[in-house]
C-alpha positions in Angstrom: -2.6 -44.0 32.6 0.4 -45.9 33.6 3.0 -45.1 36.7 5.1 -43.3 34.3 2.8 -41.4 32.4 1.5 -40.2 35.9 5.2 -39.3 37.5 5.7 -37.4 34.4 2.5 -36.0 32.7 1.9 -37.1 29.2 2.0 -33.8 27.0 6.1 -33.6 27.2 6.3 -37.2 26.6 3.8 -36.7 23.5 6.3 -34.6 22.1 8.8 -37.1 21.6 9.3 -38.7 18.4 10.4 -41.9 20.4 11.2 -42.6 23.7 14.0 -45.9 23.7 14.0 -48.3 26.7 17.6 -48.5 28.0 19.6 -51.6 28.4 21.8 -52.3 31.5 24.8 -50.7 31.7 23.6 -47.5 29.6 25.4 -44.5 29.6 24.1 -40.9 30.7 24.6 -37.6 28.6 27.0 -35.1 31.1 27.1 -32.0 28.8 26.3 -30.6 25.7 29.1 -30.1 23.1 28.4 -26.2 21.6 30.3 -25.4 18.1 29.0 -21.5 17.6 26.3 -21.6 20.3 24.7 -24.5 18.8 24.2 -27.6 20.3 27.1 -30.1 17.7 26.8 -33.5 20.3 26.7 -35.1 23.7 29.8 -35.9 26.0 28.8 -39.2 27.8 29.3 -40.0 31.3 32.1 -42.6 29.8 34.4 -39.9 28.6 33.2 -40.2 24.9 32.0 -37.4 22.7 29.3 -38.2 19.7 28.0 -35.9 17.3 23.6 -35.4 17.3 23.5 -38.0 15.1 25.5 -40.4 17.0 23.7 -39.9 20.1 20.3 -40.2 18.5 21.7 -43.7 17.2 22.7 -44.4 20.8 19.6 -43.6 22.3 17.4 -45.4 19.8 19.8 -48.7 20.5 19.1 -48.1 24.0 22.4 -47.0 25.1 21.9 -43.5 26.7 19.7 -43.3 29.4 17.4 -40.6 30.2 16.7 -38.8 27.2 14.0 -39.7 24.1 14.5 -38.1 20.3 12.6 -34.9 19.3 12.7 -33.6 15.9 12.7 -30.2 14.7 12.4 -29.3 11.1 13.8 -32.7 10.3 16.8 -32.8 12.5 16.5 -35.6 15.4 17.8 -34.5 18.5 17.9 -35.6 22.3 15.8 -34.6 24.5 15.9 -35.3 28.6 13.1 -37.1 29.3 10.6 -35.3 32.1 11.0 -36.4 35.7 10.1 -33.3 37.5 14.0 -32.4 38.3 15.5 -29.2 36.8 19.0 -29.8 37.3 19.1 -33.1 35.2 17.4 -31.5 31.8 19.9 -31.4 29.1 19.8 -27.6 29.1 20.9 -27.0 32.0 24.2 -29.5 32.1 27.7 -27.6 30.9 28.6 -27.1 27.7 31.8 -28.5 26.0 33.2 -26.8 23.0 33.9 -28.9 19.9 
């Protein structure tokens, strides 16, 4: 088991499609855009707003920090990766509407 694995525990992380390494400079999600109570995209901590499918593209380039890709019936999605801290999860950031 490696440091991470042991900060974090390894069943959240196994439920990640894929979790990108960041490069420097990488930007942070800072709320969730909501179109009819439904998670539409990601306001970034550099004032831009993506759709899903953006971010996921982001993330996978190593350009958002903190967060790996789920999937749920076929739709890829962000997820905040597990670090023990509640107030940093994706779900509990504000909500932007589109």
């Amino acid at each position: 088991m490696n440091q991470s694995e042991q900060n974090t525990g390894t069943l959240p992380m196994r439920a990640m499609k894929e979790v990108p390494e960041p490069k420097g400079g990488a930007v942070a999600v800072v709320a969730l855009v909501k179109k009819q109570g439904r998670v539409s995209g990601y306001k970034l901590s550099d004032g831009r707003v993506v759709s899903k499918e953006e971010g996921v593209a982001l993330a996978r380039n190593g350009e958002i920090s903190g967060v790996g890709i789920s999937s749920r019936k076929g739709n890829e999605y962000l997820k905040s990766l597990p670090d023990g801290q509640e107030d940093n999860n994706l779900g509990n950031l504000p909500t932007v509407k589109e």
